[in-house]
N, C-alpha and C positions, 0 to 999 in steps of 0.2 A: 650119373655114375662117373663119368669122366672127371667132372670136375671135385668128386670126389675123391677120384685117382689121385690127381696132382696136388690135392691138400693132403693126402695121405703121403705123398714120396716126400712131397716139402718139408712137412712135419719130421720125418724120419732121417731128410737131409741136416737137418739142424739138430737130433738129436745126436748123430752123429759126430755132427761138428762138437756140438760140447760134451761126449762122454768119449768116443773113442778119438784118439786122436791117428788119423792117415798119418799115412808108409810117406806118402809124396804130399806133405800139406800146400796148400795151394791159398798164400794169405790176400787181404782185399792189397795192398803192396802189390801184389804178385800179378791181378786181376788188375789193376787199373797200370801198369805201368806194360805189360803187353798189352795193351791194348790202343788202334789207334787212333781209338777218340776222348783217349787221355795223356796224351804226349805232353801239351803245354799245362796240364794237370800236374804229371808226374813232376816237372822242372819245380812248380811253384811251390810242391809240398819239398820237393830236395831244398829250395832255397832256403824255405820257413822250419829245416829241420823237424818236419812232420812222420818223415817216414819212420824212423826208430819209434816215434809215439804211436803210429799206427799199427806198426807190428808188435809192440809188446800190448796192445790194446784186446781184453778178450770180453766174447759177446757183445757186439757195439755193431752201431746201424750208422755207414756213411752215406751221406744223400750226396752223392757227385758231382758237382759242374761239369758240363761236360767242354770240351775246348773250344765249342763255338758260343758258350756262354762266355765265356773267360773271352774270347777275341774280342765279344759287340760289348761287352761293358770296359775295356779297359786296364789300366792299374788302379788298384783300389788300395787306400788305404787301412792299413789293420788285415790286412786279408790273411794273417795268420791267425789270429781270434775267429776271424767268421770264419776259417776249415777248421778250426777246432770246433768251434758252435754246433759246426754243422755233422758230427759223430754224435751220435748219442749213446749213451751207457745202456741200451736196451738192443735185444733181438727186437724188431720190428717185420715181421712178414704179413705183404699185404692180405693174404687169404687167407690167415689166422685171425685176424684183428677181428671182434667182437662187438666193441661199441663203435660207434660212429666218429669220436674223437677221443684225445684221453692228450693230458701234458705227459712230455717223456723230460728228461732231463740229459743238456749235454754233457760233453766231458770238460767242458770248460767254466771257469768259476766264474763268478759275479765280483764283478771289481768292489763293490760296495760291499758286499759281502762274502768274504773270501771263501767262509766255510761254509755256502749254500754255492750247489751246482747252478748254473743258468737251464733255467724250464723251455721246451719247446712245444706246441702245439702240433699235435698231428690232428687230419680230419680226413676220415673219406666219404666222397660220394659218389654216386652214379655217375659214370663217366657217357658222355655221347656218342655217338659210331665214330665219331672222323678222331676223337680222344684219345691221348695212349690211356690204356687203362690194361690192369692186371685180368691173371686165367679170369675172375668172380666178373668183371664190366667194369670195375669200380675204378676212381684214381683217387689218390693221397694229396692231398695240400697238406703242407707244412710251412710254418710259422704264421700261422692265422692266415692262411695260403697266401704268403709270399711268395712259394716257388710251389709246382706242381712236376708230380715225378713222370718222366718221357720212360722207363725202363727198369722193372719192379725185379726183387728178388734174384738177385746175381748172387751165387749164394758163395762164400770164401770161406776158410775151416775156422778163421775168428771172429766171423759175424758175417752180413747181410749189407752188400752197395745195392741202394737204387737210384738211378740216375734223373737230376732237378734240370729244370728249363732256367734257374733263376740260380744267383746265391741269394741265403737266408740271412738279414742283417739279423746284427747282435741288438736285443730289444733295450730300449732307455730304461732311465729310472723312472720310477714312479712318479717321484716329485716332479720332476723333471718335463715328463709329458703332462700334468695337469696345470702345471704354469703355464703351458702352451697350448692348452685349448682352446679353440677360440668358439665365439658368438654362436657359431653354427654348428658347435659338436652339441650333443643330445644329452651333455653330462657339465656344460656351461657353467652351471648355477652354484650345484656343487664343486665345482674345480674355485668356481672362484670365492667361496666360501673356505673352502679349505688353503686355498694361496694367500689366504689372509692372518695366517699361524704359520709361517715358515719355520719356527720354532719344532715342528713334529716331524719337520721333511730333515732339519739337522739332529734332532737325535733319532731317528731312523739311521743316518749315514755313520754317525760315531757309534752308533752301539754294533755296529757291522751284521745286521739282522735282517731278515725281510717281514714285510707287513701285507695282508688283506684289506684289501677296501672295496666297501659295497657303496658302491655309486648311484645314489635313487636319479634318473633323469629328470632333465626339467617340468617332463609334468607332471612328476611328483610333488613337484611344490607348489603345483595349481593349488592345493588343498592351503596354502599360506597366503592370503591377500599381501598388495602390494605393502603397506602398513608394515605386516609382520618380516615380511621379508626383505626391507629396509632398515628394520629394527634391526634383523641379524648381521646385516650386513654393515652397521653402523659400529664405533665404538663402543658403544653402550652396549651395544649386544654380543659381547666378547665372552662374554661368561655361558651364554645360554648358546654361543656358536661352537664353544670348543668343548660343548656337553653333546651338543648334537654330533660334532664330527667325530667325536670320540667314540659316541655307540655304532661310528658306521667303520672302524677300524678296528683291527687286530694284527699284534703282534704275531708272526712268522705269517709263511703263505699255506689257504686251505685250499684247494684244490678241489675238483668234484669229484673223484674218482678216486685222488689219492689221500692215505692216511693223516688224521691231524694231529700226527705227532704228539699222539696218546691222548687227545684232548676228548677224542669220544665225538658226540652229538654237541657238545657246548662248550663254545671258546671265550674267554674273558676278551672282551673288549676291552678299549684304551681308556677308555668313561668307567671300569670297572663291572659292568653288567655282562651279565652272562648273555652270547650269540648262540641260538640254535640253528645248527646246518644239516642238512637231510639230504640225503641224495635222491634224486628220480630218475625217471627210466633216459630224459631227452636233458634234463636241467636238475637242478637243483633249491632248496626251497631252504632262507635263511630268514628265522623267525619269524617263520610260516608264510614269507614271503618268496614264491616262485622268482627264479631271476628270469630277465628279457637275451641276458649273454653273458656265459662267465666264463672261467679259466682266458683270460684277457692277460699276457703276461710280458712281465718288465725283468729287467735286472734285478731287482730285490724284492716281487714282490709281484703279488695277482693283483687284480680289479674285474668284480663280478658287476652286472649294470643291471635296478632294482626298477622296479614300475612304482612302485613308494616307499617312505620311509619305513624301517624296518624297528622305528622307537613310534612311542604311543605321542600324540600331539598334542595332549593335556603336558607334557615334558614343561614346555615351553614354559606353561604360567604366564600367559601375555597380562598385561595389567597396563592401567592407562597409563605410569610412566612411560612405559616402553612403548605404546602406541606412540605415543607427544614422539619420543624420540624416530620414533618408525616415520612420523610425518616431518622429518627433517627440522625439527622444532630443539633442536639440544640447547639452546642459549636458554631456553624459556624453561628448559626442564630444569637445568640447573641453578635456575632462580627459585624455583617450585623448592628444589631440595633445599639450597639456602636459606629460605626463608620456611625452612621446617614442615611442608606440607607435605612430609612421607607418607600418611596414612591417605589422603584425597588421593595419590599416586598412584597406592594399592592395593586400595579394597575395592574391587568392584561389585560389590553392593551398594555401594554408597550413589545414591540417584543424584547428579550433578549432568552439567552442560561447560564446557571449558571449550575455548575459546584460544588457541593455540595458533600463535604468528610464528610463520615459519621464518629460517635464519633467512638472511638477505646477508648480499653482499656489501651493504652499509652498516650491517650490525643494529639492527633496529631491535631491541626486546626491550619488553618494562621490568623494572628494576626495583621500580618502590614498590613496597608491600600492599600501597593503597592502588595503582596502576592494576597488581597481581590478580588483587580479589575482584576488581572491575572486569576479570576477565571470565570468572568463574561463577556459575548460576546455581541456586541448586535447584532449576526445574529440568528434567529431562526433554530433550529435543531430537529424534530420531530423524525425521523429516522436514523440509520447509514447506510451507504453502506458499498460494498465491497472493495473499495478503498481509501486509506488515506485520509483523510479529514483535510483540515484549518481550522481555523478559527482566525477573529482577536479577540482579546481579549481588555478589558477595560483600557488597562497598556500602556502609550506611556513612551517611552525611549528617553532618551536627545541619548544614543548610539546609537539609531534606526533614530535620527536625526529628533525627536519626534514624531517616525509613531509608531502605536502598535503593540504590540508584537502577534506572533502569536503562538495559541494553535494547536496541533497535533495532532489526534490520527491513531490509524492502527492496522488491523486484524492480532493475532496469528495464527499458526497454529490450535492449538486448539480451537481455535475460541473465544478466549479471546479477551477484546479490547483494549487498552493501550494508556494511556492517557502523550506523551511525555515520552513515552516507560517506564515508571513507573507507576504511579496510573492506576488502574485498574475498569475499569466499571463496575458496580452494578448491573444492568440493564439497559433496555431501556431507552432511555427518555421518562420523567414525564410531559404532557403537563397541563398545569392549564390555561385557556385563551391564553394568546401570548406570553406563557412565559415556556420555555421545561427546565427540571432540569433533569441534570445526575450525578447522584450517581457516587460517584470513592469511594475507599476503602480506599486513604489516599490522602491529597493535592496535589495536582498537582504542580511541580520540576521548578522551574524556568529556564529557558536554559540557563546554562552555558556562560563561554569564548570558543573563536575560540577554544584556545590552549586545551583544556580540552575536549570540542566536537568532535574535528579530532581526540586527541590521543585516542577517547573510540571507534573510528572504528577499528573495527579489520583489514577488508580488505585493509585500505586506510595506513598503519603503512610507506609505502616510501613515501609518501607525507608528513605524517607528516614531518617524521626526515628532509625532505627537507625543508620547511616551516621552523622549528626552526632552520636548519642551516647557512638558506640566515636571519633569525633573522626577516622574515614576522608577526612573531604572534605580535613584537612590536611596529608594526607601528600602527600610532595611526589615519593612514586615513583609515582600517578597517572597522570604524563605520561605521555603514547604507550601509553593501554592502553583494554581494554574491560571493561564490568563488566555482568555479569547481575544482574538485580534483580528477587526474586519481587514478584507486584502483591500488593495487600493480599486480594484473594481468594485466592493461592497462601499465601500466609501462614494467613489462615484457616482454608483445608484443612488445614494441619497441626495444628488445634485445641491442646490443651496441648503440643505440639512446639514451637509458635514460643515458645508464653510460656514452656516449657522453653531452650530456646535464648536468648533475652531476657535468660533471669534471669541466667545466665552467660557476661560480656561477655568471656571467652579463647575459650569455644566459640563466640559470635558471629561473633568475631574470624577465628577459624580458616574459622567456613562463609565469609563475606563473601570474604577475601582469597583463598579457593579457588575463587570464582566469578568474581576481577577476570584477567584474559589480560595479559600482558606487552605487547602490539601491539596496535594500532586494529584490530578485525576487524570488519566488515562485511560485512551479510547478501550480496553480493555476492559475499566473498571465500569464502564455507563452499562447500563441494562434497559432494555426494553421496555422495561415500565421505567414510570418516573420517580426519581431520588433527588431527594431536597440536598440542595448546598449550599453552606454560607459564604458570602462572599465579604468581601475586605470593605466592600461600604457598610454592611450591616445589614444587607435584606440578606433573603434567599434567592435561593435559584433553583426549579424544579426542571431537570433536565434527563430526558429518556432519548437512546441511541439506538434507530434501526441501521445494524451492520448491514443487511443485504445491500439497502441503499444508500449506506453511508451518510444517512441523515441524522442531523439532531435538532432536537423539537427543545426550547425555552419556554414552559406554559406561563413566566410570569411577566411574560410582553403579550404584546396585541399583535403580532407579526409571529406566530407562533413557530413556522418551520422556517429552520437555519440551514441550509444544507452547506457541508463543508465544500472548500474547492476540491481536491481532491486526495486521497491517501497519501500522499506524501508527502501533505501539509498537516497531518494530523503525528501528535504526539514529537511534536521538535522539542530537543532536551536538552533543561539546561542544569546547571550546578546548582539551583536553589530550584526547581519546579520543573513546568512542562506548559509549552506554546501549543495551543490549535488553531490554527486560518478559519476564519470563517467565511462564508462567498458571501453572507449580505450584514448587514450591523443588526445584533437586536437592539432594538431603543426599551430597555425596563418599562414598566410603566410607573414610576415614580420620577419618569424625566418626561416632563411633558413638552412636545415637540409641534403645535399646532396651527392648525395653516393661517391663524393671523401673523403668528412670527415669521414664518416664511414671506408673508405679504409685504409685511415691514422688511424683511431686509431685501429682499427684491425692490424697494421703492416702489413699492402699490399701495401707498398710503390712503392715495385719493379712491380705491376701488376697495380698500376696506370704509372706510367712511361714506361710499354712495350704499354698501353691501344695509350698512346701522341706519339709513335713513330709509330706505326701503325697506326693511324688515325684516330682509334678508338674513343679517350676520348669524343669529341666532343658533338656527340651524346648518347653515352652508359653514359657516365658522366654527361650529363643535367642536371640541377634541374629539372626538369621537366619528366627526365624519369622513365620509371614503369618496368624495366627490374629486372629479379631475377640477380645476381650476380653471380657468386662461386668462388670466389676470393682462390686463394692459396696463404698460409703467405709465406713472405719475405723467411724465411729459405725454404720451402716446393717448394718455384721456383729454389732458389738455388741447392739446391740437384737432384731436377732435371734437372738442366743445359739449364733452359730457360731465352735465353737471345735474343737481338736485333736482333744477326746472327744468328738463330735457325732457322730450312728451316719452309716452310710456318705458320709464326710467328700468321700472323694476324687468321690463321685456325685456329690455337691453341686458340688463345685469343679468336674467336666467340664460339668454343667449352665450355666458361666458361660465357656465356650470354646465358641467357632465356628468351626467351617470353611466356606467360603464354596462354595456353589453354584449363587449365579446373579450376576451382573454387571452392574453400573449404571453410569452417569457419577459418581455417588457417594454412599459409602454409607449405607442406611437413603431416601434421594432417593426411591425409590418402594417399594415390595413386593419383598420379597428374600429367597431361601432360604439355609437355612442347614443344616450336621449339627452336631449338637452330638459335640464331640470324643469320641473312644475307640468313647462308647455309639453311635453315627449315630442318635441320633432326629431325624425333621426339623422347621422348625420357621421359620416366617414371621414375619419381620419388618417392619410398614409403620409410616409415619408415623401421628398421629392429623391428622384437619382440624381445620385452625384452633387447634392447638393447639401452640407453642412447645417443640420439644425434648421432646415426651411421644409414645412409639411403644407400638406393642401386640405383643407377643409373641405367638402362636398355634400349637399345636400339633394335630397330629391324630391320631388312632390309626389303626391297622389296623383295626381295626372300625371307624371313622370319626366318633366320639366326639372333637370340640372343647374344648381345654381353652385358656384365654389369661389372659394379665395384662398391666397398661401398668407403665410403667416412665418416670422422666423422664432424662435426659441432664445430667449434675453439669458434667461435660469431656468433650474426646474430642481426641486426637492421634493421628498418623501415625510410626510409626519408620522410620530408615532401610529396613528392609527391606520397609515394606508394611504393616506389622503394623497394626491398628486397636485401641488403647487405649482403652475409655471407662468414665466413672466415671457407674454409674447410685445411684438413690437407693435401690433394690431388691434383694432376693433373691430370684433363682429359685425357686420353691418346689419343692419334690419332686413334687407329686399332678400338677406340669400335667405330667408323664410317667406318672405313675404305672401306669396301663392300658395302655400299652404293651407288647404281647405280640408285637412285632420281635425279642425278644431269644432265639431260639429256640437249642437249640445247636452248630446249622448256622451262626448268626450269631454266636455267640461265635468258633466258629473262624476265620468269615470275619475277625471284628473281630480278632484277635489272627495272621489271615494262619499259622494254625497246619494243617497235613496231618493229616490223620487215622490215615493209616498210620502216623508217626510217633509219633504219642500213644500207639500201639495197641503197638508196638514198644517204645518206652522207658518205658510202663507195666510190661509183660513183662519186663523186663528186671531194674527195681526191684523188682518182687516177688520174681524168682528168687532177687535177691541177700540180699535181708533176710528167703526164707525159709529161705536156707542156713544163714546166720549164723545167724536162728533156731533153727536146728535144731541147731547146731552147740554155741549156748547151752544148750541143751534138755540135752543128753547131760552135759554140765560140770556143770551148776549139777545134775543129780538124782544122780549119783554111782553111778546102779545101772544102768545099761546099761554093755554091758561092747562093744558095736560101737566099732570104730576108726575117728571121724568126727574129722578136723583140722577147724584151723581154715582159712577158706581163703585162697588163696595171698596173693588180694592183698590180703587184710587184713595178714597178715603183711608183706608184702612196704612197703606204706604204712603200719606204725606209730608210723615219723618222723614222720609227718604229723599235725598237732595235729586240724585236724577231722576226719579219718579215726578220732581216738581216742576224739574228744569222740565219735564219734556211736555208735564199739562200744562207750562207759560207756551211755548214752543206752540201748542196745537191751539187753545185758547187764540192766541196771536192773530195764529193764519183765519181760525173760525171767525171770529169777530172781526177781521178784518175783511174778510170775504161775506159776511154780514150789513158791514157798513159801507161797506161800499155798492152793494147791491139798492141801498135805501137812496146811493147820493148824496149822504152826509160824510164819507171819509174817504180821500184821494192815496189810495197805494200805492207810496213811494219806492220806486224803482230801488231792487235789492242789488243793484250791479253797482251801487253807487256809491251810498252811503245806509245802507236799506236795514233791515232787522239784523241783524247780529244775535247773535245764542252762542254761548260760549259753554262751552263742555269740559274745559280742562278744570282739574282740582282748584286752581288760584283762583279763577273765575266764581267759582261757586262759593268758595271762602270767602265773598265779597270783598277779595283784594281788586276786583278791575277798574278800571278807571269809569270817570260819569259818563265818559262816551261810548261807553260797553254797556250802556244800558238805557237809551235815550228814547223810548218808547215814547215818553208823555212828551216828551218836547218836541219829537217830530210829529207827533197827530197837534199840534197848540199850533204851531202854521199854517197846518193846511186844515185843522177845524175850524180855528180861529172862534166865533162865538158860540158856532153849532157844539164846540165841545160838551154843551151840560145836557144832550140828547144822550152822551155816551152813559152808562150803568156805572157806580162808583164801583159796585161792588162786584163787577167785570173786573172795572180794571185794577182794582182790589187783588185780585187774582192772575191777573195777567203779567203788573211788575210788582213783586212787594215790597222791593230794594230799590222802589223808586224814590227818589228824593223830592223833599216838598219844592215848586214851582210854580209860580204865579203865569197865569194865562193872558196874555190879554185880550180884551174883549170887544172884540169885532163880530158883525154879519157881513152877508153878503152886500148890503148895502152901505155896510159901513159903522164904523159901532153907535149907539144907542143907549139909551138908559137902561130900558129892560134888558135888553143884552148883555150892559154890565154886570147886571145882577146876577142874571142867570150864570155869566161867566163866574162874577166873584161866588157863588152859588157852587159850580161846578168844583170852582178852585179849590174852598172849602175842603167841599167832600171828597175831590182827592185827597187833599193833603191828610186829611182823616182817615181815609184809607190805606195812606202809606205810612199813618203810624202804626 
């Protein structure tokens, strides 16, 4: 009730003052100049001719300095504007006041605007116990609390002094204070968007009027990635800035409280659209936008401060020009528009990837129209992976055979991305509608010549030099194709293969143009299954690409899987095609690469020539074989004195054949087992340490006795099929086998895959038959068994047959000679000497040998001497039939004789009748 009292006398005090006017008035003049804590008050309004303005002043609210305000600040300059300021045209009593704040307006003008009063901010709030505060608790701040009132309601017959702890400065201009905001005010963003049109802040000051401006803070424009709000802030984006800053202005100032100067609910903005402004009970809401602080006031003008933009964001129409330009890119945009590619710019429907170098401060941008479209795809790219990526680009080549060119890129170690292993990406990709832009840091490098591409490999450097030496790089069917290229360690793995290959530039010739493709193929383009392609020799090439592993399989070699070096050697591009590294050489197979060539040019002449005389070559010399080698050089067999007549030659030679059983990355690289051919001894091969190309052989027995030798490495090559060629300095010796007691003869059979029953069968068989014959010979050749034993059928039946004939003189021979001599009438001359001879070769049988290839009759004519007419003509009818006619002479044992003669001339006869 009390406090109702004294807003009731208050109120009635002031009605007073403005309707009736006192006998004794008593003005604020009157009140601050008795008074004696406005003495250096009073001097300063006398000096600044204040007081005649104050007392012809009616209903007006002075907020007072009081003279210990005025001692601790000083001389101020202007301090007759700021005691004008600080009067305002309004009764202000604190225990009337109703809202919480409300602008009032002083009596003083706006320099900028002469015929607009300058606005003041009043505010109250709850004041604290130790506070001056009015009858209600409460205290006044005034000028966005500048000054706080010590002394409320002093009430004079022309208005109301309350006494301030501060004076109230005169507030700037608008423009004025948003040029100087800095980094850390909360309205940054737009201050400096707007200080970028100084053009609105001078005709604001000529037109002498004040403006509204709704200030969205900065994170309001969170809702703008950096892009767009680069864009605006760029040149380019002048048009679409001074559209936005216009919807967030308006001419005169609206206030929350007070009238908009008949404008209603909706004020035309400087953009020409209409602002809706509402009042609420704490704040106010401009195009349905709540503000976070308004009635914010200046010299000519408010500023209300918005939580977002109070226009729709579709406004904008960002399109991918204006991104390019958003990413600092204007050189490159304005090539774009030069070279007429407005609509790529701005339709963001259009599904493209563009490739956008930002300016540098060397000015780097492409400029030719073929450069432009090298830059622009039209596959869409939103994200990168982790593995290389194509793409084609907007650039067809007459060299490409007018297919387009393709763009590269691929992950650093550090995780950089590399854009055709130069330009570097910026970022992410930028999506705007259907259209992704990626930043590089400088233009993207046009690919190269073949010749300039291969020679920047480092790994691939024997390819090259071979390339330019067979004069590859200048042929000019090249264009539109791919070429595989082993790196210098697939080279290498083929040891004297490649330098075989090398030495003869047609078979170079032939591998090289069977590895280049007719068409660009990219790792992209291979698939999982296999696809045929022609290559520049004329064959095919069926090749299928497992990505996971980044293998690729050749089915038309005998070395079928290729695996490449690695991803960053795949798809290197050039101006006419595209290079891929391979990590080993496919050899085709219409280049046959076989380990006698390798033999020959290692100079193991003499170890292919023991390989043909032992019977070897056949199979260990195959194209087709996969055996290790260990070939000993020419000289290294010589010194050791291996030659044809060497005792068991062909032992020797299996000893330097391997078969392989166990599996490396490659060979000899670690400990590795081996069978030595035919015999299976096993038998370890490792490197020495530290020691170049010198390994140790080792073997072990069955009783487990160690036998080993080292050996150095001369060469070593790879054949088409596998084969491992190498030329050591050594001879296996015999003894590191020698205790070998594997060779049982359960293990012979096993080794020769022979049955046992079989042996045991066509053993039996062979005896039966040669001891028929035998037996058959037996009866013939003694003349006194008188049993009826033929010969048998199928002798007879096969005596067209030359070796069926050779072999019954052969057995005939030995029977009738192991006959006659059983009787004492024929002396078997030693076969170590000059003895029977049988000859089995084709010449022999053709009766090309000589007469000492067939001297049966001549050597029994010596040592029968007369007793020859005891021998069967028709034995020996049988026995030579390509015997030549020969006279005997005719001797016995005592010496020859008359009947002797005869029976000799007798014998001689019937040979020789025999042997017609």
């Amino acid at each position: 009730m009390q406090a109702f009292g004294a807003r009731l006398c208050t109120l009635t005090v002031v009605i007073l003052l403005l309707v009736i006017p006192a006998a004794a008035s008593v003005s604020i003049v009157d009140l601050i100049s008795s008074s004696p804590d406005f003495v250096l008050l009073t001097r300063i309004l006398q000096r600044s001719d204040l007081i005649p303005f104050l007392n012809m002043a009616r209903n007006v609210t002075f907020f007072a300095p009081s003279d210990n305000v005025l001692r601790s600040i000083g001389p101020v300059a202007g301090i007759t504007d700021i005691l004008r300021y600080m009067v305002v045209t309004d009764v202000i009593v604190s225990t009337n006041l109703t809202d919480s704040e409300r602008v009032y307006f002083s009596s003083l003008r706006s320099p900028s605007a002469p015929e607009f009063p300058l606005a003041m901010k009043v505010e109250w709030v709850k004041a604290e116990k130790d506070e001056a505060q009015n009858a209600d608790g409460m205290k006044l701040l005034i000028g966005d609390g500048a000054a706080t009132v010590t002394k409320y309601d002093i009430v004079a017959d022309n208005g109301i002094v309350h006494v301030v702890d501060s004076l109230i400065n005169i507030p700037d201009e608008i423009c004025h204070t948003l040029q100087h905001k800095t980094e850390n005010s909360d309205i940054s963003i737009f201050a400096d968007l707007f200080n970028k049109h100084p053009i609105i802040c001078h005709l604001l000051s000529y037109s002498f009027d004040t403006a509204t401006i709704v200030a969205p803070i900065n994170g309001a424009f969170d809702r703008l990635n950096d892009i767009e709000l680069t864009y605006l802030r760029s040149p380019a984006g002048k048009e679409d800035r001074v559209t936005f800053i216009g919807s967030h202005f308006m001419y005169s100032s609206v206030y929350r409280l007070n009238d908009t100067d008949g404008y209603g609910k909706k004020v035309p903005s400087m953009s020409g659209s209409p602002v809706s402004i509402v009042k609420g009970d704490s704040n106010m809401r401009i195009n349905g936008v709540q503000t976070l602080e308004h009635d914010i006031v200046f010299q000519n003008g408010v500023l209300h401060k918005v939580p977002q933009f109070i226009t729709s964001y579709s406004s904008f129409e960002f399109t991918p020009r204006k991104y390019i330009y958003g990413l600092n890119a204007s050189l490159f945009a304005d090539e774009l528009v030069f070279h007429g590619y407005d609509k790529l710019l701005d339709d963001t429907k259009i599904e493209q990837t563009i490739f956008v170098p930002v300016d540098s401060k060397y000015g780097d941008t492409p400029t030719s129209l073929k450069a432009l479209k090298y830059h622009i795809s039209s596959t869409f790219v939103d994200n990168f992976t982790t593995a290389p990526q194509l793409l084609t680009s907007g650039l067809d080549l007459d060299s490409l055979g007018r297919r387009p060119q393709a763009i590269k890129w691929h992950f650093r170690e550090d995780g950089q991305i590399l854009i055709n292993q130069e330009s570097r990406v910026l970022r992410s990709p930028v999506v705007i509608g259907n259209t992704a832009l990626i930043a590089v840091d400088k233009p993207i490098p046009m690919p190269p010549s073949y010749r300039i591409a291969i020679g920047a490999i480092p790994n691939a450097q024997r390819s090259y030099k071979l390339l330019d030496k067979l004069g590859i790089f200048e042929d000019s069917r090249l264009e539109g194709t791919t070429i595989f290229i082993p790196s210098d360690a697939a080279w290498e793995s083929l040891g004297s293969a490649a330098d075989y290959i090398e030495q003869y530039p047609l078979l170079a010739q032939k591998l090289i143009y069977s590895l280049i493709l007719i068409e660009p193929v990219y790792s992209n383009s291979f698939d999982s299954k296999f696809e045929e392609y022609e290559t520049l020799f004329g064959t095919s090439l069926a090749i299928s690409y497992d990505e996971s592993n980044n293998l690729l399989t050749f089915v038309s070699t005998l070395t079928n899987a290729k695996r490449l070096i690695g991803k960053d050697t795949m798809d290197i591009l050039t101006e006419s095609g595209v290079v891929h590294v391979l990590s080993s050489v496919p050899v085709p197979s219409h280049i046959n690469i076989n380990p006698k060539d390798l033999l020959d040019f290692g100079h193991a002449h003499d170890f292919v020539r023991l390989l043909t005389f032992s019977g070897l070559s056949r199979e260990i010399l195959a194209p087709t074989a996969e055996y290790v080698i260990l070939a000993p050089e020419d000289s290294v067999l010589e010194s050791a004195n291996i030659t044809r007549d060497s005792p068991d030659l062909e032992y020797t030679l299996s000893m330097h054949i391997l078969e392989r059983k166990s599996s490396a990355a490659e060979l000899f690289s670690s400990t590795q087992e081996f069978e030595i051919y035919k015999y299976k001894h096993r038998t370890k091969i490792y490197p020495e340490t530290g020691s170049q190309n010198i390994y140790s052989l080792v073997h072990e027995s069955s009783s487990g006795k160690q036998s080993s030798m080292t050996f150095r490495i001369l060469s070593r090559g790879t054949t088409r099929s596998g084969a491992e060629v190498i030329i050591t300095d050594s001879v296996i010796p015999q003894y590191i086998f020698a205790d070998d007691d594997s060779d049982t003869p359960k293990d012979i059979l096993e080794r020769f895959n022979i049955n046992k029953m079989l042996i045991v069968v066509l053993g039996a068989g062979i005896i039966a038959v040669i001891g028929w014959y035998g037996v058959f010979r037996a009866f013939r050749c003694g003349g006194e068994f008188l049993l009826p034993i033929h010969e048998p059928h199928f002798f007879r039946r096969c005596s067209n047959f030359r070796p069926i004939n050779n072999f019954k003189r052969v057995l005939s021979k030995l029977t009738c000679g192991v006959i006659a001599a059983s009787r004492g009438n024929i002396a078997i001359v030693d076969d170590s000497t000059e003895g029977l001879m049988v000859t089995t070769d084709d010449e022999a049988l053709d009766g090309e040998a000589t007469s000492e290839a067939t001297p049966f009759l001549r050597r029994v004519s010596n040592t029968l001497g007369a007793r020859a007419n005891h021998l069967d003509p028709e034995m020996l009818a049988d026995t030579d039939a390509d015997a030549e006619i020969i006279e005997l002479p005719a001797r016995s044992l005592d010496g020859p004789t008359g009947a002797s003669a005869e029976s000799g001339a007798a014998s001689a006869q019937a040979l020789s009748t025999a042997s017609k």
